[in-house]
N, C-alpha and C positions, 0 to 999 in steps of 0.2 A: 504494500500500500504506500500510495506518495505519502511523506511524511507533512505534506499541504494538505490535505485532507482530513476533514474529521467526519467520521463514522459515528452515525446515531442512530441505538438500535431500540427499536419501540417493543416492549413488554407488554403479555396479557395473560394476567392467573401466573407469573414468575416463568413465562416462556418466550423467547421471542418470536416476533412472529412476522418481523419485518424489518428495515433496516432505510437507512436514505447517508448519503455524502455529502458533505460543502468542502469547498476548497474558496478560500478568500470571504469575502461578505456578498458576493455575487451571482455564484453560480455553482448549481444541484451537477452534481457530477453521477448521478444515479440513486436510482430507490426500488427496493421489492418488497411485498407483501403477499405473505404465505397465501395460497388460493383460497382456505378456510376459511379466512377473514378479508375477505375481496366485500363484502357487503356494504352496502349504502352507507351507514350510519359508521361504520368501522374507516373505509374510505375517505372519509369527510372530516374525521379527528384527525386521520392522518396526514390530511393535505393540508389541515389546518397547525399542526405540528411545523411541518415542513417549511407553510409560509411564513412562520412564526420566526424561522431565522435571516430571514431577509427583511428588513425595513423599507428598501425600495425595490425598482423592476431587479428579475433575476436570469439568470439564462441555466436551460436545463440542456444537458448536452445527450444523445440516446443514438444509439447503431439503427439504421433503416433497417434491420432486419429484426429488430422487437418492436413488433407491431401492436403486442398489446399494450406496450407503455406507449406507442405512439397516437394510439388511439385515443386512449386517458387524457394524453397533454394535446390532441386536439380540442379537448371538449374544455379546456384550461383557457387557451389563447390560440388566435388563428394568425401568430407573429412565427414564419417556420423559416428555416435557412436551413437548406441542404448542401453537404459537403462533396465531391465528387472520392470520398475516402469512405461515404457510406457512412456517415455522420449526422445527425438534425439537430439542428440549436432551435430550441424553443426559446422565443421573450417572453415572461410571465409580466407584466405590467402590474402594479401594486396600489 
């Protein structure tokens, strides 16, 4: 792991059951959440978690070929930059 990076891993009943990255005060370097706890209400603390460490806009950075977090961070912000290395920078706007 970059040692620019901090690792936050979300707890449920002393388990983890997901996890998200920052590197600087700007930008989510990655995040996953066990498929058991994909649900609404569970999703939704967790984005709000997430946003909770950015004060202003942030950039999420994802491989084009995990399309279900792509998915996710369409329904976030329709700000996308594609890299030709198979790359997406999402802008999260704040």
């Amino acid at each position: 792991i970059d040692s620019n990076v901090n690792i936050h891993l979300i707890e449920k009943n002393n388990e983890v059951i997901g996890y998200y990255g920052i590197e600087g005060s700007s930008f989510l370097t990655g995040f996953f959440l066990t498929p058991e706890n994909r649900d609404g209400a569970t999703i939704e603390l967790f984005w709000r978690r997430v946003e909770s460490h950015f004060p202003k806009d942030f950039l999420a950075g994802l491989y084009t070929k995990n399309t279900r977090a792509m998915n996710f961070m369409n329904k976030k912000t329709n700000e996308k930059y594609e890299t030709a290395e198979g790359t997406v920078f999402y802008k999260v706007r704040r």
